[in-house]
Structures are given as structure tokens and as C-alpha cells.
C-alpha positions as CSV (number, residue, x, y, z in Angstrom):
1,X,0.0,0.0,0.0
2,X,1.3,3.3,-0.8
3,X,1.2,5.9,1.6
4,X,0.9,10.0,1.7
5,X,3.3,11.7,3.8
6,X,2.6,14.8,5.9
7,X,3.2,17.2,8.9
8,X,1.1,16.9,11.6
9,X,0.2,20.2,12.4
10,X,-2.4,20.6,15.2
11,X,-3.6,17.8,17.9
12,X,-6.9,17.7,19.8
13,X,-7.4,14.7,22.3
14,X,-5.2,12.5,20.4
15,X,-7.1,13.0,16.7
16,X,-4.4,14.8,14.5
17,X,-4.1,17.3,11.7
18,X,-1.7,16.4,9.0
19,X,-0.6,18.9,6.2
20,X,0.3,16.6,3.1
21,X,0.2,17.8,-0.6
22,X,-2.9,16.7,-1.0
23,X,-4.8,19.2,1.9
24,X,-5.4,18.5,5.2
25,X,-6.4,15.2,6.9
26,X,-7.7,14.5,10.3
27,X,-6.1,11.5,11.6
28,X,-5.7,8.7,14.1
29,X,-2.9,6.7,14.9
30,X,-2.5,3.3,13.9
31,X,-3.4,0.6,16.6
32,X,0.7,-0.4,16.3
33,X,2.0,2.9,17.1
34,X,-0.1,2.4,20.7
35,X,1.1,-0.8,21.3
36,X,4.8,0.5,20.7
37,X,4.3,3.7,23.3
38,X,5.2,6.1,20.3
39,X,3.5,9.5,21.4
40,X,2.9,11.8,18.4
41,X,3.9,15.5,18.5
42,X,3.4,18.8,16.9
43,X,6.1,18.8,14.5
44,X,6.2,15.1,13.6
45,X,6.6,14.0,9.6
46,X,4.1,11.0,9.8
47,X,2.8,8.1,6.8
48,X,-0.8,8.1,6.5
49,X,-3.0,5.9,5.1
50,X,-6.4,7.4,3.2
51,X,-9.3,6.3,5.1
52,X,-12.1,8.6,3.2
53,X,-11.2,10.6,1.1
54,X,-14.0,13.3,1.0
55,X,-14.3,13.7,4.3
56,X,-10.8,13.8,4.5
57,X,-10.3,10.6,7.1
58,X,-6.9,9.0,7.6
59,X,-4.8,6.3,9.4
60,X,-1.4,7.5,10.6
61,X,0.5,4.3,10.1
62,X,4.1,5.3,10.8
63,X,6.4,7.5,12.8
64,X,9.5,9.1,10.5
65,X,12.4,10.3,12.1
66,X,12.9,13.7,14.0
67,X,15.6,15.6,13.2
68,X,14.9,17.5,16.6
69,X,12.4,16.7,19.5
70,X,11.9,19.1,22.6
71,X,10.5,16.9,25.5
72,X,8.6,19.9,27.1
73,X,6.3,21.8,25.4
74,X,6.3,18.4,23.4
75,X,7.4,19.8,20.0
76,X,9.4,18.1,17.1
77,X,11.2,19.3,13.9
78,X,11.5,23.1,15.0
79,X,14.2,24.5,12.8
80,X,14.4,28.3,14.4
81,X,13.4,29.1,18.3
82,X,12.4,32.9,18.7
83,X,13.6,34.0,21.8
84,X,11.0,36.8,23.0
85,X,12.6,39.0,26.0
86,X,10.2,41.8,27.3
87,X,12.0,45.1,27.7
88,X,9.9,46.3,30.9
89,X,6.7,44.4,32.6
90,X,7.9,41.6,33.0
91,X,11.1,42.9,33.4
92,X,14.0,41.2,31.3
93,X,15.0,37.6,32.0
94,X,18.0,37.2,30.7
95,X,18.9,34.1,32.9
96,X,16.0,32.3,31.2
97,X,17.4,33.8,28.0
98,X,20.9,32.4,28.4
99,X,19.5,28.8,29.2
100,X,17.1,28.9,26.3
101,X,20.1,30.3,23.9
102,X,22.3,27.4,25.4
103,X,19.7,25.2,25.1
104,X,18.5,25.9,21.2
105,X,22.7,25.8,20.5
106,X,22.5,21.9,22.2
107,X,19.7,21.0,20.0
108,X,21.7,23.0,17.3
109,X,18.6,24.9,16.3
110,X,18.8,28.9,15.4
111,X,18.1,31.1,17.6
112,X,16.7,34.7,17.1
113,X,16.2,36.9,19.7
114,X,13.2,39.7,20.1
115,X,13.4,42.5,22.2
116,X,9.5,43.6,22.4
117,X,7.8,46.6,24.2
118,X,10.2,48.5,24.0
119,X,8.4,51.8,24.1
120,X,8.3,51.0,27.9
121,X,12.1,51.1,28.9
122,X,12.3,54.9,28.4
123,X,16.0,54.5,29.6
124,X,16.7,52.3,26.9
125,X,18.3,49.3,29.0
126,X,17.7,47.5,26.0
127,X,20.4,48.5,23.8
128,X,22.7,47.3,26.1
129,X,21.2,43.9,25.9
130,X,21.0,44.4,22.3
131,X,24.9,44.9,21.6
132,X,25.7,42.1,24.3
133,X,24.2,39.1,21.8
134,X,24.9,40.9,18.7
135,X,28.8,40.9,19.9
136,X,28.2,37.3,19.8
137,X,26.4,36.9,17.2
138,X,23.0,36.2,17.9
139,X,20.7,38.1,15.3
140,X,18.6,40.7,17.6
141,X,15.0,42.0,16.7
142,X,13.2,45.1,18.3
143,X,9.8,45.0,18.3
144,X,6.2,46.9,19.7
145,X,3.9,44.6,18.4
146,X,1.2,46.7,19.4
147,X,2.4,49.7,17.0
148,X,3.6,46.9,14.7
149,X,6.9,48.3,14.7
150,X,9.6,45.2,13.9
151,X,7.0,43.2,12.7
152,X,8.4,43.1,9.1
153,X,11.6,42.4,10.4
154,X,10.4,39.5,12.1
155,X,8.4,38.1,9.3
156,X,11.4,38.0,7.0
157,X,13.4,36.3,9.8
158,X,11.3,33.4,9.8
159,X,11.0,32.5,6.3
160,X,11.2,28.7,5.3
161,X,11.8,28.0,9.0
162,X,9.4,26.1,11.4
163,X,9.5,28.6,14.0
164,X,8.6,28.0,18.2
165,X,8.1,31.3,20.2
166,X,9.3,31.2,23.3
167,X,10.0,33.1,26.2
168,X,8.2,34.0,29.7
169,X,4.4,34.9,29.9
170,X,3.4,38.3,29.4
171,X,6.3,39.5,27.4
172,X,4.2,39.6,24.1
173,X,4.4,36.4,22.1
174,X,0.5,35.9,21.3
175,X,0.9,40.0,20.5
176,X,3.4,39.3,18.1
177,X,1.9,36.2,16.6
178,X,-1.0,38.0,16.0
179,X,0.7,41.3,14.4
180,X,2.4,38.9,12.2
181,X,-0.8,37.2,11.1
182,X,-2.9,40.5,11.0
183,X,-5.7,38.7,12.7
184,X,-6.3,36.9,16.6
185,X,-4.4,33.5,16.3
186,X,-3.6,33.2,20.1
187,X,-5.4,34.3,22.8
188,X,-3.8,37.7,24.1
189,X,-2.7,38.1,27.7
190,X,-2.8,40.3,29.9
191,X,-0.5,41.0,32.3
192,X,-1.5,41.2,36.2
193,X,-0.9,44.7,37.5
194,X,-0.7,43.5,41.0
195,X,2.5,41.2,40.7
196,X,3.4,42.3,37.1
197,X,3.5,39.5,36.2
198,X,2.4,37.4,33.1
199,X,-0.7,34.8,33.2
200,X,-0.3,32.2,30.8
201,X,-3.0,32.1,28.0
202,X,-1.6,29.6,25.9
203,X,-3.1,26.4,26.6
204,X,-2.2,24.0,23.0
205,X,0.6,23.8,20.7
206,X,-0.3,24.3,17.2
207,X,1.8,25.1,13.7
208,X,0.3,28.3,12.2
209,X,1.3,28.5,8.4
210,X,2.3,32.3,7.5
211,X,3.8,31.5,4.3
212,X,4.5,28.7,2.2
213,X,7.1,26.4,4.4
214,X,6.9,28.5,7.2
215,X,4.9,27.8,10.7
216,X,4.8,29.2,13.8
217,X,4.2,27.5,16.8
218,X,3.1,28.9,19.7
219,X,4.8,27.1,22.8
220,X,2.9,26.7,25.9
221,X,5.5,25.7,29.2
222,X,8.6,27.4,28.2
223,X,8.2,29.5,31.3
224,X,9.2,26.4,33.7
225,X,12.2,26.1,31.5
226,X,14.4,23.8,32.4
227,X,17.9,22.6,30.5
228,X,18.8,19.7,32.9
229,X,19.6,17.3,29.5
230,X,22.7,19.4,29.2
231,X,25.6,17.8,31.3
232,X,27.0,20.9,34.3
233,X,30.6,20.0,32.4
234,X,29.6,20.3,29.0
235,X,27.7,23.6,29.3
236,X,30.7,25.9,28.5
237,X,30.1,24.6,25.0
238,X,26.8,25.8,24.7
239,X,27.8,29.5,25.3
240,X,29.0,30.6,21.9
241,X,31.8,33.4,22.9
242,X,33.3,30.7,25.3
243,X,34.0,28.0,22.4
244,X,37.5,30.1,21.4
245,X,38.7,30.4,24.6
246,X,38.3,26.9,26.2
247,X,41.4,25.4,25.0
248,X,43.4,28.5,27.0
249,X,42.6,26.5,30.4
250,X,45.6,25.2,32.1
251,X,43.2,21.9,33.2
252,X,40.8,19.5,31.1
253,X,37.7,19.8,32.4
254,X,38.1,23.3,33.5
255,X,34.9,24.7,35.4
256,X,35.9,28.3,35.0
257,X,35.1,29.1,38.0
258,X,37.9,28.3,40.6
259,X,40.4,27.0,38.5
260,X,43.5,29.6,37.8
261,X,45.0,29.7,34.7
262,X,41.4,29.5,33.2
263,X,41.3,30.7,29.3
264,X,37.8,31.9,30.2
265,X,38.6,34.0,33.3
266,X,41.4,35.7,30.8
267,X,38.9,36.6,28.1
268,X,36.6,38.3,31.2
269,X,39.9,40.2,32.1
270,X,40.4,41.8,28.8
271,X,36.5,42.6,28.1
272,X,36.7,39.7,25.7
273,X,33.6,38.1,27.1
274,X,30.6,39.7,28.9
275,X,30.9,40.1,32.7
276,X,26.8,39.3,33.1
277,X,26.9,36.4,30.7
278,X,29.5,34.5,32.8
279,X,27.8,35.6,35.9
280,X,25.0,33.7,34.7
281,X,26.9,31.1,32.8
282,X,28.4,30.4,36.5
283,X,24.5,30.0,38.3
284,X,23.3,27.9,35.3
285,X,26.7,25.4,36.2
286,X,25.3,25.6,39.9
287,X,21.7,25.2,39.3
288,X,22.7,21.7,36.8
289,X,25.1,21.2,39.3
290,X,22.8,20.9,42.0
291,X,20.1,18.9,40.0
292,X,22.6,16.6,39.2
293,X,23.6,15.9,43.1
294,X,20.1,15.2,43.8
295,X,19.5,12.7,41.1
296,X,22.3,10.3,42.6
């Protein structure tokens, strides 16, 4: 039997939409795909099997392989993670920031980040953030989605990618998503003016389509993120300006953080490397550090 090949693209209570080249398809997985405890994602390249054609029915009969898979939000095949940081309410995370960036660089997936409101940081705190990743090459987007300013920036960015915004609630993703589409895709939240802080509105992943080959996914959970798959000794790796420097330390297996002789503490020296990025590289080492103590 020959079978179509497609994307799933949206899943409600375990019935999936699948994007072939032939339309959409509302699908259910194969009995076999139970029995072997494969759980379909978002993301996922799948073979279907026609059911009824009119009313567009069909069997999802096998599992292909991801080239990336993201455990929580479960999310497979992303190819570009946009990293949105609010400027002001919620105030900048960068520490979440730096994990995600380390993260999408383990997963070697692009990362783009997306400075929005920033008509709200009237002392412009953001440029500073701004030239930090820039200096290391990250490619850095302003945005006020509200006044649709960086909008067409952004759109160009994500061309031909499968995109996941990410970042913490109430910096502006649905905004953003929805500037980009013209129209309400995601629910818009608000953010509490008690705690200011955001309330999560996003409750389902699904892949938008903007353009021909390009999706955006809108990525509930990323603001319990957590990077514990990345080994505490391997994370130097992960932080891009660090990779030239590593082979400077005295020791193998250099933690850059008590060691003397370290190649990293010489690049901080001579303003080589950012003083707040290895401030937080250093919690991020004790945070996996400490996760990894408790799992033994």
C-alpha cells in the first residue's frame, strides 16, 4: 500500500491534523503505534493511510524520524526558536534567556532573539542587551507589536523555518503572533498589574502556516524552563563566545570558576567576554550542578 506523507500540524485529544500535498487530513494513529508507546507530537513528519477521502479521514501508520524533538512543550522538527525578552513588565530575564540560547545551541537549532515593548524602557536598557548578543552573534530583533513596529523584520526572519516562540508569559508572544498574522491566532494576555507579572493564556501547541514552508508554533511551558539534558561540564560549550577560549585552560575539564589559569577568566579580564553572561553562565553550572547531586 502506498502511503501520503505529511506534517502533523495541530492535535486535539489524540485526533491529529496532517498537512500533506494533497490538503489537510484528520487522523488517528495506527493501533501499532499504541502498542509500541510512540507518542505523536506537533512537528512530527508522519505516513498516512487514506481512510475517506472526501471527508478527508486518515490512518497515521508510521512515525519518521525527527531531526529534533523538545520533550517539554512536546514539540518536534522546529528549525528556528524565537527567543522573545520583554524590555519592561515583566522585566528582562536574561537568565531564562541564556538557558534557552544554550539550550537551542545543544539542539543545534537557530536562535533569534526579540526585544519587544520596547516603548516601555524609556531608559533604553535595551540597547545594552542588544549589543551584548549581537557581539556574539546572535541576530537581535526590536519590536512593539502593538504599534507593529519590527513586525516586518520579524516576518522576514522566519521565512522557510518552522518557528517556536518562546520566552516567559506576558512578554508579548500571542501580540506578536497575531501582528504577524494581521488577525487573533492566540489568545492575548494580559499582564496582572498587582504582581506584574504574566498569566499564561496559551493552553495547546499548534503550527500556524504564514507563508508557504513557514509555521509558527506557539509554545505553551517554556516559562518552567528547564535545561537539565545538558551535562554541568559540557555547558561551556553551549555559550557561543566561550568556544575560542576553552582550549586556553591550564586543566581539562576546567569549570571556569575556581580554577587559575582559566582561558575563560582571561577573556573576562580583557572585556573579551561579557561580565553578566559569565555571571549567569556560573549560576546555570550551579543550578545543573545541583540537580545533578540530587538525582544520585
Amino acid at each position: 500500500m502506498e502511503y501520503l506523507q505529511g506534517q502533523i500540524i495541530k492535535n486535539i485529544s489524540n485526533t491529529y491534523q496532517v498537512k500533506t500535498n494533497k490538503g489537510y487530513y484528520e487522523a488517528i494513529p495506527r493501533g501499532k503505534l499504541k502498542n509500541d508507546e510512540i507518542t505523536l507530537v506537533v512537528g512530527d513528519i508522519v505516513k498516512i493511510s487514506i481512510e475517506d477521502e472526501e471527508k478527508k479521514k486518515a490512518i497515521i501508520e508510521e512515525l519518521c524520524a525527527r531531526k529534533v524533538y523538545i520533550k517539554r512543550p512536546k514539540l518536534s522538527n522546529i528549525t528556528q526558536i524565537i527567543l522573545v525578552v520583554s524590555s519592561k513588565d515583566p522585566k528582562p530575564d536574561l537568565l531564562l534567556l541564556d538557558k534557552q540560547l544554550a539550550f537551542s545551541e545543544y539542539l543545534k537549532i537557530k536562535s533569534v532573539i526579540v526585544l519587544n515593548k520596547i516603548d516601555l524602557d524609556k531608559n533604553k536598557e535595551f540597547e545594552k542587551i542588544k549589543q551584548i548578543y549581537e557581539n556574539i552573534g546572535y541576530k537581535v530583533i526590536q519590536t512593539q507589536a502593538n504599534s507593529n513596529i519590527g513586525i516586518e523584520e520579524l516576518h522576514q526572519v522566519l521565512k522557510g523555518n518552522i518557528n517556536a516562540f518562546s520566552g516567559n508569559s506576558g512578554v508579548g508572544k500571542s501580540t506578536l503572533i497575531n501582528s504577524l498574522f494581521k488577525e487573533t491566532k492566540t489568545e492575548e494576555g494580559e499582564i496582572s498589574k498587582r504582581n506584574k507579572r504574566g498569566k499564561n493564556t496559551t493552553t495547546s501547541i499548534q503550527l500556524y502556516e504564514i507563508d508557504d514552508n513557514t509555521y509558527i508554533a506557539d509554545t505553551p511551558g517554556f516559562s518552567t524552563f528547564e535545561i537539565t539534558e545538558i551535562p554541568s561540564n559540557e555547558l561551556d560549550k553551549y555559550f557561543v563566545e566561550f568556544k575560542q577560549y576553552i582550549n586556553k585552560c591550564e586543566f581539562v575539564g576546567c569549570t571556569h570558576i575556581k580554577e587559575q589559569n582559566c582561558g575563560i577568566k582571561k577573556a573576562l579580564e580583557d572585556k573579551k567576554i561579557s561580565q553578566e553572561r559569565y555571571e549567569r553562565f556560573c549560576k546555570i553550572y550551579e543550578q545543573l550542578k545541583e540537580k545533578e547531586k540530587r538525582k544520585w
